[in-house]
C-alpha positions in Angstrom: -23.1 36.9 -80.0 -24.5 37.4 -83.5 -28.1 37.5 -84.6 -29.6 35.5 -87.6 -29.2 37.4 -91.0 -33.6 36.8 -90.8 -33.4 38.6 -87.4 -31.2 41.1 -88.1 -32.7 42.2 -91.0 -36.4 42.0 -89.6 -35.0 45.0 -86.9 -33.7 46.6 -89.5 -37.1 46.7 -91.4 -38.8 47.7 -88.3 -36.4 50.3 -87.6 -36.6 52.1 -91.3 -40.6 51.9 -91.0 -40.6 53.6 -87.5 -37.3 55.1 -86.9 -34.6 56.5 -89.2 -31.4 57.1 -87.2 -29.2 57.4 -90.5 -29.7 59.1 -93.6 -27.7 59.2 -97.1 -28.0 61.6 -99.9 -25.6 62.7 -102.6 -25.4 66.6 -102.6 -23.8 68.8 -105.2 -23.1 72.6 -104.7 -23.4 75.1 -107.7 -20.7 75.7 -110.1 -19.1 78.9 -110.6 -19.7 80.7 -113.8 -17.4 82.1 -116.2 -16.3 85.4 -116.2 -15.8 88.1 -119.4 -11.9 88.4 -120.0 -12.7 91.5 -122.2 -14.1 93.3 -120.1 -12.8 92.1 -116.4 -16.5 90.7 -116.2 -16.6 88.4 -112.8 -18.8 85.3 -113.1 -21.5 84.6 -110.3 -20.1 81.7 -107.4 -22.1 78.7 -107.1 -24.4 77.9 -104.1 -23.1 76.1 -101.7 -25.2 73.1 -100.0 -26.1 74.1 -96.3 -27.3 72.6 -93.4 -30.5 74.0 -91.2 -31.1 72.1 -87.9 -35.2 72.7 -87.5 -36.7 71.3 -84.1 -39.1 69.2 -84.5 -38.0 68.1 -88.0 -37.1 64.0 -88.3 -34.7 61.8 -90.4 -37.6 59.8 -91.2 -39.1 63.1 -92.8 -35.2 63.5 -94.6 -35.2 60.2 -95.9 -39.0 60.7 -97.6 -38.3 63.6 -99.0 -34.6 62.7 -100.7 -35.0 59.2 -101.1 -36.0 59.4 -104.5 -34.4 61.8 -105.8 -31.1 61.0 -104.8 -29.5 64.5 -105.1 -29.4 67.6 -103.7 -28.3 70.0 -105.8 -27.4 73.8 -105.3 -27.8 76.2 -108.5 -24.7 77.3 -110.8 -23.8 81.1 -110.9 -24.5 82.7 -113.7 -21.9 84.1 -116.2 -21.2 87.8 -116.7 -22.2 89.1 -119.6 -22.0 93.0 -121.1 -25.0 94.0 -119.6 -24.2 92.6 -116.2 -20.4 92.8 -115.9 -20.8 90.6 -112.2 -22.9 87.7 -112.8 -25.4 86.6 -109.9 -24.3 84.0 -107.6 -26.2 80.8 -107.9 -28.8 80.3 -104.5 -27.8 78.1 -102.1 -29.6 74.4 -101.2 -30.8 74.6 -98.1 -31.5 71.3 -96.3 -33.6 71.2 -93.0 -32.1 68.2 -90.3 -33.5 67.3 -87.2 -31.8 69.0 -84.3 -28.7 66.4 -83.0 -27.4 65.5 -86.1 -24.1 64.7 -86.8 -22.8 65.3 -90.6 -20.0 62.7 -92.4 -18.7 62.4 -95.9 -18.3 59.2 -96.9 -16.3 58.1 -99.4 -16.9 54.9 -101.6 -14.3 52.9 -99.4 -16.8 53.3 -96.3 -14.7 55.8 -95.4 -15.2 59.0 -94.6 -14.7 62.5 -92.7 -16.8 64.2 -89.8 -17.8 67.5 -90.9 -20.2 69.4 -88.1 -22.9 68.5 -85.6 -26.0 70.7 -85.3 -26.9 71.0 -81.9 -29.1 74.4 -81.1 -32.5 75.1 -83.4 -31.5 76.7 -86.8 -27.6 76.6 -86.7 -26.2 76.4 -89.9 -23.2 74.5 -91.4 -22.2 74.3 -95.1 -21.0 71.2 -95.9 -20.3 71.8 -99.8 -19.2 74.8 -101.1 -20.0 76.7 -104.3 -17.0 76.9 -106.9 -15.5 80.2 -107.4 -17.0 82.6 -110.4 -14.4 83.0 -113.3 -12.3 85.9 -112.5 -8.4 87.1 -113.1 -7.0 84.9 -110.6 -8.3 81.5 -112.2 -8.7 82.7 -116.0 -11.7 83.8 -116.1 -12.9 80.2 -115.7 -15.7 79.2 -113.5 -14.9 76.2 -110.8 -16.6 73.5 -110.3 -18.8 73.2 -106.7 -17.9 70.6 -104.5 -19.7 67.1 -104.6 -19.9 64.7 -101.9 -22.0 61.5 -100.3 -23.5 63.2 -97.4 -24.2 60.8 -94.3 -26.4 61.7 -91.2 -26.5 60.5 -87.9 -28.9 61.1 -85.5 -27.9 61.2 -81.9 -30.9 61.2 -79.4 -30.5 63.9 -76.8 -32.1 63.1 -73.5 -31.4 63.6 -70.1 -31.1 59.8 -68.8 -30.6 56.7 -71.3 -31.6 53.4 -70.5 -28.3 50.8 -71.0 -29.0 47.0 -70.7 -28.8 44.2 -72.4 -32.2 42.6 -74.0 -35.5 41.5 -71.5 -33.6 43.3 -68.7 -37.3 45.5 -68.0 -35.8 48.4 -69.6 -39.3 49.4 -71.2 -41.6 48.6 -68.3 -39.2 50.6 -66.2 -39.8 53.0 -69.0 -43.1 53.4 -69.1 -43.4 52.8 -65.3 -41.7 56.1 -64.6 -42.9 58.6 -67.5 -45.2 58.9 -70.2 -44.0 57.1 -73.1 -45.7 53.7 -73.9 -43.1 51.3 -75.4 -44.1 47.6 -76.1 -43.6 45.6 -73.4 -43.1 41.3 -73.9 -41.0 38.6 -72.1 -38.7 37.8 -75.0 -35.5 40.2 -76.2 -35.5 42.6 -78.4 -39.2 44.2 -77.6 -36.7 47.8 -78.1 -35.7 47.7 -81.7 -35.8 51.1 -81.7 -35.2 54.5 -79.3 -38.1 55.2 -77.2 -37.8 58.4 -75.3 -40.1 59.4 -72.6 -40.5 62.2 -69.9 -40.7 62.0 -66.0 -42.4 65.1 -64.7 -42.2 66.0 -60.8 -44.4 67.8 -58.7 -42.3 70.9 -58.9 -42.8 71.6 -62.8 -39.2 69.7 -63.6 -39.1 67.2 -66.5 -36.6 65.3 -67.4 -36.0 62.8 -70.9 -35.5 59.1 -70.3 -34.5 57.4 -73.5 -34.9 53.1 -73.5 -31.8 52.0 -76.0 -32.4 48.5 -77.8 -30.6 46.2 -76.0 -27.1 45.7 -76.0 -25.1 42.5 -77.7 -21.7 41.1 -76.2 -19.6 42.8 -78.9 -21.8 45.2 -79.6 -18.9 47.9 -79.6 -17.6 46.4 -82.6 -21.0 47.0 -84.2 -22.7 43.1 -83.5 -26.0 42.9 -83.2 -26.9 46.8 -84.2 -23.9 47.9 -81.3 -23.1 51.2 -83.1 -26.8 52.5 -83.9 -27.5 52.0 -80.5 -24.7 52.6 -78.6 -24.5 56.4 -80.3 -27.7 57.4 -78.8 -26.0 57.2 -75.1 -23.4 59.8 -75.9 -25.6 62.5 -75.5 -27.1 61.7 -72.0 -26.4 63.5 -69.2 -26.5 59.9 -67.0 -26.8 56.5 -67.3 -29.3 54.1 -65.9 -28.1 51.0 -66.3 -30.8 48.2 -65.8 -30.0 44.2 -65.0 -32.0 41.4 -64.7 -31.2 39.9 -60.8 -31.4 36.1 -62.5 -28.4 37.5 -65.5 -29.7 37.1 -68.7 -29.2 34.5 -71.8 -30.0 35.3 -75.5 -30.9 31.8 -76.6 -30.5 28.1 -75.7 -27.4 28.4 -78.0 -25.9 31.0 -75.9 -23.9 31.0 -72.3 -25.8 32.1 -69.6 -24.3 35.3 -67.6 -24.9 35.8 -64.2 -25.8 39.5 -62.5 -22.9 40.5 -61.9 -21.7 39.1 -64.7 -24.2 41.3 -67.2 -23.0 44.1 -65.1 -19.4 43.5 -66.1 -20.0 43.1 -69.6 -21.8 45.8 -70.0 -19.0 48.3 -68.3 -16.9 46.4 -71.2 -18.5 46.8 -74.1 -19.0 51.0 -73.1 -15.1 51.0 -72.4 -14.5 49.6 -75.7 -17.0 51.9 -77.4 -16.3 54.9 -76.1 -14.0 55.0 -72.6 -15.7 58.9 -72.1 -19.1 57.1 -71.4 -17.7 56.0 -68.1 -16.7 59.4 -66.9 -20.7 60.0 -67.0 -22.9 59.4 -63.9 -24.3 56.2 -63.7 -26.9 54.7 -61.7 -27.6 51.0 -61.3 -31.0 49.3 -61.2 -31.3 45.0 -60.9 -34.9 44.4 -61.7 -37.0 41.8 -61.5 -36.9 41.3 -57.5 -40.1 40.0 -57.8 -38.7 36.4 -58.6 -38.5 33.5 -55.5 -34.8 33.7 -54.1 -34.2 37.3 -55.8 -33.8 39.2 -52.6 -30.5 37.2 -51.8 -29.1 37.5 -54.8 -29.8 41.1 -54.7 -27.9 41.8 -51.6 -25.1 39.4 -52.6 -24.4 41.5 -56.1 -24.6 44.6 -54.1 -21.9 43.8 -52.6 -19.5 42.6 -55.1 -20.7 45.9 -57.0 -19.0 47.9 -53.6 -15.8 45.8 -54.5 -15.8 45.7 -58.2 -12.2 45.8 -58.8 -12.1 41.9 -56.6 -14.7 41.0 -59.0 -12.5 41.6 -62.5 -9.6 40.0 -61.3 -12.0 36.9 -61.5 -13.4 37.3 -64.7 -11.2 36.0 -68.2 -8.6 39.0 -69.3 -10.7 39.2 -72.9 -13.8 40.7 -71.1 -12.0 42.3 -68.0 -12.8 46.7 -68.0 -9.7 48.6 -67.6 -11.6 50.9 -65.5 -13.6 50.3 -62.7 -17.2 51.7 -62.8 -18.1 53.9 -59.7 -22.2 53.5 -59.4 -24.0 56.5 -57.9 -26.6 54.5 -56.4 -27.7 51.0 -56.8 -31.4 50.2 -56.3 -32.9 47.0 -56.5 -36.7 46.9 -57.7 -39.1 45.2 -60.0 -40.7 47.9 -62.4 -44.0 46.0 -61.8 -43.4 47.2 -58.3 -46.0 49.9 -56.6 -45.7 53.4 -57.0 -43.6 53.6 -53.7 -40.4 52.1 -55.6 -40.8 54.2 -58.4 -41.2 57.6 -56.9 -37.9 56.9 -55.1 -35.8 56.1 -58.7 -37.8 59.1 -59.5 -36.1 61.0 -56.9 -32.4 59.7 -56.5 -32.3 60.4 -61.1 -33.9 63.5 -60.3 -30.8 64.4 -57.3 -28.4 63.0 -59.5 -29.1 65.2 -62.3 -29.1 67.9 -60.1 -26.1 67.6 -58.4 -24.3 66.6 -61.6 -25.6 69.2 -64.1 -26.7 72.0 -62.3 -30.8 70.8 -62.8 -33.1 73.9 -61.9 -34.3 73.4 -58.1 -37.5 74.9 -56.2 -36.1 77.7 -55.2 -35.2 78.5 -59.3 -38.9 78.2 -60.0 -40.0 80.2 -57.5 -37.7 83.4 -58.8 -38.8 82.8 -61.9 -34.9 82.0 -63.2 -36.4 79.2 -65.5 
């Protein structure tokens, strides 16, 4: 499935005004200074350009403040001179990222080379370095700092991310369960961008749910927006995977795909992104129980889910998962439901979590270990 150029670049419009998930910027470190040769003199190194991961901070924010100017540079050393036989070394750039960013060079191929993630409130990575000052082993001849296209990538970290593909009820489960307030509509593609939102429980725990846009068949070989979204899943702790119990169809144009059919393309198109994203804990949600006949179809994709590997020996070889998914819990609901059916998905994520990743229990609260 592809989207129209008009559609795809009307998301991508909405996206840059609201969320920035990406972020380019040229950076140059300093250059090293030359040194005296008469005297031994030792020019200053140049700055190097350095990384500062600042919670709080936003790629949006990045993006305002280096869009226009296009460069980031560090400053040169300066040279040595009689009166100051070692010359100063030129002060580094320091640029402030959000916490979760993943740093690239890119080269003008569209290639290009991971360099660091930032992970934990003001790490630091250099990501150009200053060129040496002039000295006796280059000749007294100051090198020139390194200069690359710097490429950031945000990666949302939350505890649960929402996976579906578009109209599943991914927001209104969303906003059903936690605080956030994403826009909710009965056409796809009311997520064009990551909404994150946090379910608090009686006993002081919270936990962040992300919603992901939805998904696009081929969406791991980046249709639709597959790569910007699929990225922000890496990062969660577990996956909450959320069908529609009538299968979903993008337009008129379009095949229609069953429940258990979404369910198998979506374990496909993780596999192909990233085969690690099945190794995570996943829970299963089929929403919208509150349409006539849904109960029975409920019941009847519960249990081809218990016997998944049966089910992809029946679907075509191009869109068959190598591995079969193992589903924590499968719950069927409609997130329009009462608060009965939500406190319980509140629950099971909540044991989940807790028997996956060690979350802090009652007990930890009440010896003050959190």
């Amino acid at each position: 499935m592809r989207l129209s150029g008009a559609l795809y670049k009307k998301i991508r419009r909405y996206m840059v005004g609201k969320f920035i998930d990406s972020a380019k910027v040229r950076v140059r470190a300093g250059n090293g200074a030359d040194g005296l040769a008469k005297f031994g003199g030792v020019g200053g190194r140049g700055g190097d350009i350095v990384l500062e991961a600042t919670a709080g901070d936003t790629l949006d924010a990045f993006y305002r403040r280096w869009k226009k100017k296009g460069l980031a540079s560090a400053r040169n050393g300066e040279p040595s001179q009689v009166k100051r036989i070692f010359g100063h070394n030129g002060e580094p750039k320091v640029l402030s990222v959000p916490v979760g960013v993943a740093a690239y060079s890119r080269n003008d191929l569209g290639g290009g080379v991971f360099l660091a993630e930032l992970n934990e409130n003001g790490e630091r990575v250099v990501v150009a370095r200053g060129g040496a000052g002039g000295g006796p082993e280059n000749d007294f001849k100051g090198q020139q700092g390194e200069s690359l296209h710097l490429q950031l990538d945000l990666k949302l970290i939350a505890d649960v991310g929402l996976v579906g593909f578009p109209n599943a009820g991914k927001s209104t489960l969303l906003k059903a369960i936690s605080n956030a307030r994403p826009k909710v509509a009965d056409y796809p593609f009311t997520t064009v961008r990551p909404e994150v939102g946090i379910i608090e429980y009686p006993d002081l725990t919270k936990v962040s749910m992300a919603d992901l846009p939805g998904l696009l068949e081929g969406a791991h070989i980046n249709r639709g927006m597959g790569h910007s979204f699929l990225r922000h899943i890496e990062r969660t702790k577990l996956l909450l995977m959320v069908t529609d119990v009538s299968g979903f169809r993008l337009s008129p144009q379009h095949p229609m795909r069953s429940c258990i059919e979404t369910i198998v393309l979506l374990i496909r198109e993780l596999e192909l992104y990233d085969p690690t994203l099945l190794s995570k804990p996943v829970m299963l949600v089929i929403n919208k129980l509150d349409q006539p006949g849904s109960a029975e179809i409920f019941e009847e994709v519960k249990a081809q889910v218990a016997k998944l590997e049966e089910v992809f020996e029946e679907v075509p070889e191009e869109v068959r998962p190598t591995n079969v998914l193992q589903f924590q819990h499968v719950l069927g609901m409609s997130a329009k439901d009462g608060p009965a059916a939500v406190k319980e998905l509140k629950e099971l994520i909540k044991d989940v979590l807790r028997e996956e990743i060690m979350l802090p229990d009652e007990d930890d609260y009440e010896r003050g270990t959190v």
